[in-house]
Backbone as JSON Lines, residues from 0, in Angstrom:
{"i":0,"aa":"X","n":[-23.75,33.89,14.67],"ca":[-23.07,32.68,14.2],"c":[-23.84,32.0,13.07]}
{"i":1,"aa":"X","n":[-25.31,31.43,13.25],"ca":[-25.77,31.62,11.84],"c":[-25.79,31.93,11.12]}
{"i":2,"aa":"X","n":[-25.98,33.15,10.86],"ca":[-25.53,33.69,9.68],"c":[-24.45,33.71,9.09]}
{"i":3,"aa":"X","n":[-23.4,33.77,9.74],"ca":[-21.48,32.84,9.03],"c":[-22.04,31.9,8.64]}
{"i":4,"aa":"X","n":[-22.35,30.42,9.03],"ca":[-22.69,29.53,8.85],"c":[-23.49,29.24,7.22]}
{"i":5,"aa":"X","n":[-24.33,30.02,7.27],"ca":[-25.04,29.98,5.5],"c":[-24.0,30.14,4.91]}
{"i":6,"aa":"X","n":[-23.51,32.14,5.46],"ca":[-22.6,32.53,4.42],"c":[-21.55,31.28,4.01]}
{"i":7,"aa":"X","n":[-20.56,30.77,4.89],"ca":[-19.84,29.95,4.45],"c":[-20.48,29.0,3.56]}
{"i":8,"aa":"X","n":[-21.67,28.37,3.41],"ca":[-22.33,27.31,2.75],"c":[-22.39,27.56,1.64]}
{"i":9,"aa":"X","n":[-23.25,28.93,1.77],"ca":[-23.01,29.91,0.24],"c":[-22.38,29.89,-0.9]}
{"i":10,"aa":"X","n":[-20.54,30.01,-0.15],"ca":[-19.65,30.35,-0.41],"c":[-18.87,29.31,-1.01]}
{"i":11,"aa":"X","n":[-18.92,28.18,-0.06],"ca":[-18.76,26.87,-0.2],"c":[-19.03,26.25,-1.98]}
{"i":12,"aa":"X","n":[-20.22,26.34,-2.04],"ca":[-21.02,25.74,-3.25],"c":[-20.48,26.54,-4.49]}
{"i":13,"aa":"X","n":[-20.31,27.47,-3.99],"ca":[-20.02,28.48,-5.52],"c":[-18.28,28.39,-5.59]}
{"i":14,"aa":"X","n":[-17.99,27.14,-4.77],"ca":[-16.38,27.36,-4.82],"c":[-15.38,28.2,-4.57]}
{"i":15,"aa":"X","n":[-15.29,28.58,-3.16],"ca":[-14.75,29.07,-2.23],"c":[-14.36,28.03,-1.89]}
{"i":16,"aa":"X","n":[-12.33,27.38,-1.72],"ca":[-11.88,26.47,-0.87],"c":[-11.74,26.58,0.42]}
{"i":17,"aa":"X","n":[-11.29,28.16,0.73],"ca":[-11.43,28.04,2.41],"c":[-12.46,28.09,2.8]}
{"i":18,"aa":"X","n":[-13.76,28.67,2.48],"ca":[-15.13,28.4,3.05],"c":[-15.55,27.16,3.11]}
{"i":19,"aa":"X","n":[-15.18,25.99,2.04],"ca":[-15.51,24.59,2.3],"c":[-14.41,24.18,3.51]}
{"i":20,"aa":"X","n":[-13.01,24.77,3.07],"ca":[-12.61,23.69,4.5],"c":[-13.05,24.48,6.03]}
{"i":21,"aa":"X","n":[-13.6,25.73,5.84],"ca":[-14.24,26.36,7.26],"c":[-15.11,25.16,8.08]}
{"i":22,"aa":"X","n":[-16.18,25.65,6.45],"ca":[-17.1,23.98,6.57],"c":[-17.22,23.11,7.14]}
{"i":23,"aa":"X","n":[-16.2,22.39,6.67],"ca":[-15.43,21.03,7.36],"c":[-15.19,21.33,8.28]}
{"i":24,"aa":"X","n":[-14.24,22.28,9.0],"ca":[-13.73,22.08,10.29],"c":[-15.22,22.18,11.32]}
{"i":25,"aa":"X","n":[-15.93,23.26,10.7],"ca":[-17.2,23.03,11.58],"c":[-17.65,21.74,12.18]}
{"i":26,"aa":"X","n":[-17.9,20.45,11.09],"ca":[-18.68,19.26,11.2],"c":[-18.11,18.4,11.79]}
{"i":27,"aa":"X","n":[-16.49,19.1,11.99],"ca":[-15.16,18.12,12.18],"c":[-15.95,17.0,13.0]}
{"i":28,"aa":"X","n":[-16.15,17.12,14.06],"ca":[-15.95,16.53,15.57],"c":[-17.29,15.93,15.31]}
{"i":29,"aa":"X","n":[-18.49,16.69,15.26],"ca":[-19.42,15.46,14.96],"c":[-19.46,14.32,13.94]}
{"i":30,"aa":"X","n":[-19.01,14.53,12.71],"ca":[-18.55,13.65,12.01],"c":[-17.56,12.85,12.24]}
{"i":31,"aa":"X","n":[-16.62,12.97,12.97],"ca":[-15.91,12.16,13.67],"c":[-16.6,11.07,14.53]}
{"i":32,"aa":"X","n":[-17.55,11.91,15.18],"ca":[-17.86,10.94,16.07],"c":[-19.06,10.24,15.51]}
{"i":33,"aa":"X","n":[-19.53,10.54,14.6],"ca":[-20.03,9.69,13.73],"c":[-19.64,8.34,13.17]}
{"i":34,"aa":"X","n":[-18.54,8.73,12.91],"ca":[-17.49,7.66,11.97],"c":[-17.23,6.66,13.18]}
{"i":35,"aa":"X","n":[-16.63,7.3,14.48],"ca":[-16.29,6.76,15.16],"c":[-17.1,5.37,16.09]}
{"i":36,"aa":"X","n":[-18.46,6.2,15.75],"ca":[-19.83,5.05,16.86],"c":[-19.86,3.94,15.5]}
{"i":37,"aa":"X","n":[-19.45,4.39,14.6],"ca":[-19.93,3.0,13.18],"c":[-18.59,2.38,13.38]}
{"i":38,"aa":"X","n":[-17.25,3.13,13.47],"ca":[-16.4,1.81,13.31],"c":[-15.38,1.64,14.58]}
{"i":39,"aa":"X","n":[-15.38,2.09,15.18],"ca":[-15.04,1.6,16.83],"c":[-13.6,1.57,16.49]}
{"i":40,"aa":"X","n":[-13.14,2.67,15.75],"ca":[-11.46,2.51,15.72],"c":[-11.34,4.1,15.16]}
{"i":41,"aa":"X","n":[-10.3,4.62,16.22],"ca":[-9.8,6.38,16.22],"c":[-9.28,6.34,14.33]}
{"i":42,"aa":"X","n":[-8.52,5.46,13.99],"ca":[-7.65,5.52,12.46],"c":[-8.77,5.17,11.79]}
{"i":43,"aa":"X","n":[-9.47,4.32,11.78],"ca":[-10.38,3.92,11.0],"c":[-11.72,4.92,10.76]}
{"i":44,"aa":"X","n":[-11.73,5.63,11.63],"ca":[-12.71,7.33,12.0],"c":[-12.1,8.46,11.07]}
{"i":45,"aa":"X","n":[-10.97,8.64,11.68],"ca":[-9.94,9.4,11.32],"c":[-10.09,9.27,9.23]}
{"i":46,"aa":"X","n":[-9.66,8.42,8.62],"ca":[-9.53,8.02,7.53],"c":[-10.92,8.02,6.7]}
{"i":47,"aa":"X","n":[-11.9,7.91,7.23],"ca":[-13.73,8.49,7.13],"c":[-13.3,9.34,6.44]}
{"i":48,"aa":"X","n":[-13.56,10.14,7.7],"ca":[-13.37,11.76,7.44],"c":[-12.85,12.32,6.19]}
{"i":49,"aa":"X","n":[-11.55,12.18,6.51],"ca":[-10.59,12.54,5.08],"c":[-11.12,11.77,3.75]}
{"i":50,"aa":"X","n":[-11.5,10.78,3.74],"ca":[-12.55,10.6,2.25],"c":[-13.36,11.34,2.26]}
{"i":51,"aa":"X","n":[-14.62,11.26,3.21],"ca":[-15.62,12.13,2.89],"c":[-15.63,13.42,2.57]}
{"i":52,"aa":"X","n":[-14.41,14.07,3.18],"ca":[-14.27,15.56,2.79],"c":[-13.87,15.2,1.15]}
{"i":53,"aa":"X","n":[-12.98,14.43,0.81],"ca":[-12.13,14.79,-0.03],"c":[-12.94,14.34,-0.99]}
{"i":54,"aa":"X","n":[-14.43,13.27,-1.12],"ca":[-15.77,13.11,-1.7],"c":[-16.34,14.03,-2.02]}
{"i":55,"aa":"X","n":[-16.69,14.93,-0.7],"ca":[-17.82,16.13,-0.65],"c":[-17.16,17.23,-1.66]}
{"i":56,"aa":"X","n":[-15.93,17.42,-1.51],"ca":[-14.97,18.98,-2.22],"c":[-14.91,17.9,-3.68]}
{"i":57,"aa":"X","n":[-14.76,16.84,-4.08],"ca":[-14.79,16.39,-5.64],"c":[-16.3,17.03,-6.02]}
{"i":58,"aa":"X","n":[-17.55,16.28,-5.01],"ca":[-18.79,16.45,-6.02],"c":[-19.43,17.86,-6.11]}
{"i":59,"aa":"X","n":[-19.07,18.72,-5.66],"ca":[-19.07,20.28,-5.44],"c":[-18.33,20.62,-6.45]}
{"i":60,"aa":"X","n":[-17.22,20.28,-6.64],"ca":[-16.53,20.62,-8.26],"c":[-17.18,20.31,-9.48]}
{"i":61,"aa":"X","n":[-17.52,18.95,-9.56],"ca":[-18.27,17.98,-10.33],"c":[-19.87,18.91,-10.65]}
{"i":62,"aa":"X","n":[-20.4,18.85,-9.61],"ca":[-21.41,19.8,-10.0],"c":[-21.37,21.07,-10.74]}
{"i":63,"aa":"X","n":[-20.21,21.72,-10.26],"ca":[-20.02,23.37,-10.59],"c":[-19.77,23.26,-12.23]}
{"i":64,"aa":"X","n":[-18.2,21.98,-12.34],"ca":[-18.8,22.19,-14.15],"c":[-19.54,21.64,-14.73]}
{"i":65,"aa":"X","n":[-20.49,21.05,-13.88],"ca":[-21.52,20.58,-15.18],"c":[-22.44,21.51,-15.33]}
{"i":66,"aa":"X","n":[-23.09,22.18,-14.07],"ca":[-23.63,23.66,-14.24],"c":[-22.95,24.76,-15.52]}
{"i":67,"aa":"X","n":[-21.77,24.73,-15.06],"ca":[-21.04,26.06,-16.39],"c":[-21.17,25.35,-17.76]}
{"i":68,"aa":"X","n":[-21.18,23.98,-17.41],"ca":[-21.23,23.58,-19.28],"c":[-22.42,23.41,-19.61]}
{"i":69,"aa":"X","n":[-23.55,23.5,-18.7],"ca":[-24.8,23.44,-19.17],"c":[-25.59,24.66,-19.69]}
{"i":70,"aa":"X","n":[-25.1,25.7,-18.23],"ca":[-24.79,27.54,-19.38],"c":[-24.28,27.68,-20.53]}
{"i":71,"aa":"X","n":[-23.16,27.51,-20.67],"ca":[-22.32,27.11,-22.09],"c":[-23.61,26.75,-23.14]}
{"i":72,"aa":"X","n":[-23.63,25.41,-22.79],"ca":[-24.37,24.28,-23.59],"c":[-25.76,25.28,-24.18]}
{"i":73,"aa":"X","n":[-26.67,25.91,-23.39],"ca":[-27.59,27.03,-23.82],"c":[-27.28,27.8,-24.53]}
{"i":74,"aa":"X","n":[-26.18,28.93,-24.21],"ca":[-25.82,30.0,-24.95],"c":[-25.5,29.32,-26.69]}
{"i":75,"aa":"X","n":[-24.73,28.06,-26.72],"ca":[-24.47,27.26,-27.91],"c":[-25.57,27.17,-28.74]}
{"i":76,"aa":"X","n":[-26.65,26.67,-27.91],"ca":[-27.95,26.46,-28.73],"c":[-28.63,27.28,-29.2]}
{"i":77,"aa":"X","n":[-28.71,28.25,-28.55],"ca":[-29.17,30.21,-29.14],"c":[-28.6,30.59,-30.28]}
{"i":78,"aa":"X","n":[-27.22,30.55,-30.05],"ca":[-26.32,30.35,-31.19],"c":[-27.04,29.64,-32.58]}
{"i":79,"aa":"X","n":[-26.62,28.19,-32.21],"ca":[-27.22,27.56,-32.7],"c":[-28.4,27.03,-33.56]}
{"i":80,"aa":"X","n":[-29.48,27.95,-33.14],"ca":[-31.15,27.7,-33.39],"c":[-31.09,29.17,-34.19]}
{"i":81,"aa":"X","n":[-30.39,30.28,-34.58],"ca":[-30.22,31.63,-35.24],"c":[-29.69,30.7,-36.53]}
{"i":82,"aa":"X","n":[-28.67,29.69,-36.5],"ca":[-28.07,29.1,-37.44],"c":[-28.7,28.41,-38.15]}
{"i":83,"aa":"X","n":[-29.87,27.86,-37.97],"ca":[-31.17,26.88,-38.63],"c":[-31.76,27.78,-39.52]}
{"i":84,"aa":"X","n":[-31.79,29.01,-39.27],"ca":[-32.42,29.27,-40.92],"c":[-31.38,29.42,-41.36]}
{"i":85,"aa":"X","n":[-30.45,29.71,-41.77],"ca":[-29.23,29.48,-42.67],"c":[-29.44,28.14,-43.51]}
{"i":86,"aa":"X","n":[-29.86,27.08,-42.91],"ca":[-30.0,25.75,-43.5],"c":[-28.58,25.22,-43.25]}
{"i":87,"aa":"X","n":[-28.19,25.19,-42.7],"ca":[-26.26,24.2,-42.02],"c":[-26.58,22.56,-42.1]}
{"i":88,"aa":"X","n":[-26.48,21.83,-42.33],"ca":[-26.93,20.67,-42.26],"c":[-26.06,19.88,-40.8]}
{"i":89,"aa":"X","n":[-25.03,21.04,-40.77],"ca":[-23.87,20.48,-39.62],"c":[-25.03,20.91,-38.43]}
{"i":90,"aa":"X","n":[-25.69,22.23,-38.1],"ca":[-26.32,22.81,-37.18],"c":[-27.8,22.19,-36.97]}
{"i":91,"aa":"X","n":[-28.28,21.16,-38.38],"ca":[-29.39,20.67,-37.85],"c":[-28.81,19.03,-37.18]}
{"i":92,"aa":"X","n":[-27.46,18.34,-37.71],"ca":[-27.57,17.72,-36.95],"c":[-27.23,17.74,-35.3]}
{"i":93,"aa":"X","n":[-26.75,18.77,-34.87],"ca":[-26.58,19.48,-33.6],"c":[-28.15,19.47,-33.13]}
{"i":94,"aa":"X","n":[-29.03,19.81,-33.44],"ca":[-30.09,20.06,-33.0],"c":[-30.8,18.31,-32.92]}
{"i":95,"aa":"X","n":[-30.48,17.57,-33.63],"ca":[-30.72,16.36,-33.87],"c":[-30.65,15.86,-32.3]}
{"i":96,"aa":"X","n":[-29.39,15.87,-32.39],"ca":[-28.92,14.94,-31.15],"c":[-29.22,15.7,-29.81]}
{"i":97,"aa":"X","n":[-29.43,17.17,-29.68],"ca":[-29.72,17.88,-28.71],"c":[-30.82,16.98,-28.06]}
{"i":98,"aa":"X","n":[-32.61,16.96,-29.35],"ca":[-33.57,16.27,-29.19],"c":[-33.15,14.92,-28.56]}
{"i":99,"aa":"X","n":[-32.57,14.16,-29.04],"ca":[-32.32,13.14,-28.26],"c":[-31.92,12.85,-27.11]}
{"i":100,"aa":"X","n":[-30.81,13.5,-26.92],"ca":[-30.74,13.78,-25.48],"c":[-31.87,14.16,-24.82]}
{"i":101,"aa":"X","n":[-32.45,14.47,-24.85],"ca":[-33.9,15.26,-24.01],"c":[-34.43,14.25,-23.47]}
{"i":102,"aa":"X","n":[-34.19,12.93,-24.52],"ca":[-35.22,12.03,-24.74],"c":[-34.69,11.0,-23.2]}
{"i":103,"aa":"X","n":[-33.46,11.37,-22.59],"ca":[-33.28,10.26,-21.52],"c":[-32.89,11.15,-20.46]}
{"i":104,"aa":"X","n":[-32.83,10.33,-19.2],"ca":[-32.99,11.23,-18.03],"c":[-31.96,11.77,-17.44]}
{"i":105,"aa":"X","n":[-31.88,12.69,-16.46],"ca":[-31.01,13.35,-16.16],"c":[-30.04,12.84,-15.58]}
{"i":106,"aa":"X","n":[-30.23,11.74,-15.03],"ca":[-28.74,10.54,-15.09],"c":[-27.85,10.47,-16.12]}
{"i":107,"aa":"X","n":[-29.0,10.0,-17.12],"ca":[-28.51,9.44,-18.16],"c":[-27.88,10.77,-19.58]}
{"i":108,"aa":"X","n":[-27.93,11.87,-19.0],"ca":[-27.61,12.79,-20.38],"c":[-26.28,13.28,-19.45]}
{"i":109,"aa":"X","n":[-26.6,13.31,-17.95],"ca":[-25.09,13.74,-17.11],"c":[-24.03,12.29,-17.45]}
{"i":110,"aa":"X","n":[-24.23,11.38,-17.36],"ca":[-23.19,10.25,-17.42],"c":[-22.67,10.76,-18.93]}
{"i":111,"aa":"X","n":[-23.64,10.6,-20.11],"ca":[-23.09,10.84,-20.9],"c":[-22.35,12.14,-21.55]}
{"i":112,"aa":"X","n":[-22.6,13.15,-21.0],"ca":[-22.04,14.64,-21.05],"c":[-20.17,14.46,-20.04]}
{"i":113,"aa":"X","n":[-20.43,13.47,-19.29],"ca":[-19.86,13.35,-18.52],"c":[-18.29,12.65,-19.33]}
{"i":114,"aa":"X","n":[-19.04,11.85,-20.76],"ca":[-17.88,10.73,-20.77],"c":[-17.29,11.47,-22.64]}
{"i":115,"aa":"X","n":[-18.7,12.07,-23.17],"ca":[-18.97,12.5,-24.61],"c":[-18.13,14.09,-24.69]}
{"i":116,"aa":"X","n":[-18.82,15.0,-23.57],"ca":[-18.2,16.29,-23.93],"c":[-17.51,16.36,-22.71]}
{"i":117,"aa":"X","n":[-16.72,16.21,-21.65],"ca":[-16.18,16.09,-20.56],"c":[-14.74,15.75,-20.91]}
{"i":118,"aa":"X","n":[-14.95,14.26,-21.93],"ca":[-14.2,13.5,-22.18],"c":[-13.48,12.8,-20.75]}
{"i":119,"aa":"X","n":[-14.17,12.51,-19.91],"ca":[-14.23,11.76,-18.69],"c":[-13.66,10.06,-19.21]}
{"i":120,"aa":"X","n":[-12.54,9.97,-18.43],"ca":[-12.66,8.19,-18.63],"c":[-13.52,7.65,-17.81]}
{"i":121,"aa":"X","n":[-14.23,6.18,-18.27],"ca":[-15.27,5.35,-17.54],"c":[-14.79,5.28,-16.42]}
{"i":122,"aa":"X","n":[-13.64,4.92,-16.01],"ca":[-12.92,4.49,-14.66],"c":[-13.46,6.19,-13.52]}
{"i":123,"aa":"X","n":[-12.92,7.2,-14.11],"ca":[-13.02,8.48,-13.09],"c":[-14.61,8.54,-13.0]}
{"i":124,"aa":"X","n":[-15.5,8.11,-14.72],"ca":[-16.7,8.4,-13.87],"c":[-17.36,7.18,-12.91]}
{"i":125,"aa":"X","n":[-17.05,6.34,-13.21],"ca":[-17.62,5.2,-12.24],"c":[-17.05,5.22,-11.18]}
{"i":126,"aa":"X","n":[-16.07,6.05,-10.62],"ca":[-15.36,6.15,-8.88],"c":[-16.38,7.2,-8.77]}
{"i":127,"aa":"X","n":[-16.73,8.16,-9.1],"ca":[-17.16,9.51,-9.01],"c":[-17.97,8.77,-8.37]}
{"i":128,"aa":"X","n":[-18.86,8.42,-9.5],"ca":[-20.25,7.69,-8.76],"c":[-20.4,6.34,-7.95]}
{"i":129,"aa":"X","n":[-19.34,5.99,-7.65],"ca":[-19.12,4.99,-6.21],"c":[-20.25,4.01,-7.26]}
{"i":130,"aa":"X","n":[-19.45,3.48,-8.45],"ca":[-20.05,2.33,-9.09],"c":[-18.86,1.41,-9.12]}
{"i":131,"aa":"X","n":[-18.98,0.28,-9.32],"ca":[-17.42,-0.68,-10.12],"c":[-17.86,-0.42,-11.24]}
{"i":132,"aa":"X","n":[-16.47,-0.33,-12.07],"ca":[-16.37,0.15,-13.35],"c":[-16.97,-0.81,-14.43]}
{"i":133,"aa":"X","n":[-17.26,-2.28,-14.37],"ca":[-18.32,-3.22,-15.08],"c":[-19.6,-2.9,-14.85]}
{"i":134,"aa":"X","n":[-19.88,-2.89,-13.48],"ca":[-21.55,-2.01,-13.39],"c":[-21.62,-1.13,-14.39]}
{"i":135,"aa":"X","n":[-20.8,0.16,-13.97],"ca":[-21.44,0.98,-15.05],"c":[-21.27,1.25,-16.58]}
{"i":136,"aa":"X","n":[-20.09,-0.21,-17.28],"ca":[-20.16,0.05,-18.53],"c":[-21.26,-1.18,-18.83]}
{"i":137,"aa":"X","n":[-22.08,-1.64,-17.84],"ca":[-23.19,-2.47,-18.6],"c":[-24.16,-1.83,-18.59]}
{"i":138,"aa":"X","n":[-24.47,-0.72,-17.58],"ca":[-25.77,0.28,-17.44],"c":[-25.05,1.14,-18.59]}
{"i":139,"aa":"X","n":[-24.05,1.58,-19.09],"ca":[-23.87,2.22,-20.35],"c":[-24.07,1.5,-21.33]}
């Protein structure tokens, strides 16, 4: 049984939907009763749950493309850095702003990858990240 258990986790992460909802059904009942000792109501338990799954399967997505666009984002720059001796002035300012980015933290280059090359509205990313949407256009 362990060993299902990884596998599904495995499987899960790399985006497999029925392995995540396997997942889920696994945690069902303790998470339930999780929900349930914090809010002392079966609907109010019940309704947990179904966010948190439907939380957990968003930021598992959320992760997966920012991973592929960050592969992407490399292979671009390989690309990219072959194109600098050419002299491109378009390809050094690519490299410009690459540097800059470097320059802030991994919050701060995901929010903005998030809103710049994503093309994410503020609203989807500030639910994502369980911010109110004024919080995070003043931390932007």
């Amino acid at each position: 049984m362990e060993m299902n258990v990884k596998e599904l986790h495995r499987k899960a992460i790399v985006g497999d939907d029925d392995a995540f909802l396997a997942m889920m059904q696994l945690h069902k009942e303790s998470l339930l009763r999780t929900a349930l000792a914090f809010l002392r109501n079966e609907n109010d338990a019940i309704e947990a749950l179904q966010e948190v799954t439907y939380r957990a399967y968003k930021k598992i997505r959320i992760m997966m493309n920012y991973c592929q666009d960050q592969l992407n984002l490399r292979k671009r720059f390989t690309v990219d850095a072959s194109a600098l001796e050419t002299g491109s002035t378009e390809d050094i300012s690519y490299l410009e702003m690459r540097e800059a980015l470097a320059t802030l933290s991994d919050e701060e280059q995901r929010l903005i990858y998030l809103k710049y090359f994503q093309e994410s509205n503020i609203k989807d990313i500030a639910q994502s990240e369980n911010t109110p949407k004024t919080a995070f256009l003043m931390g932007m």
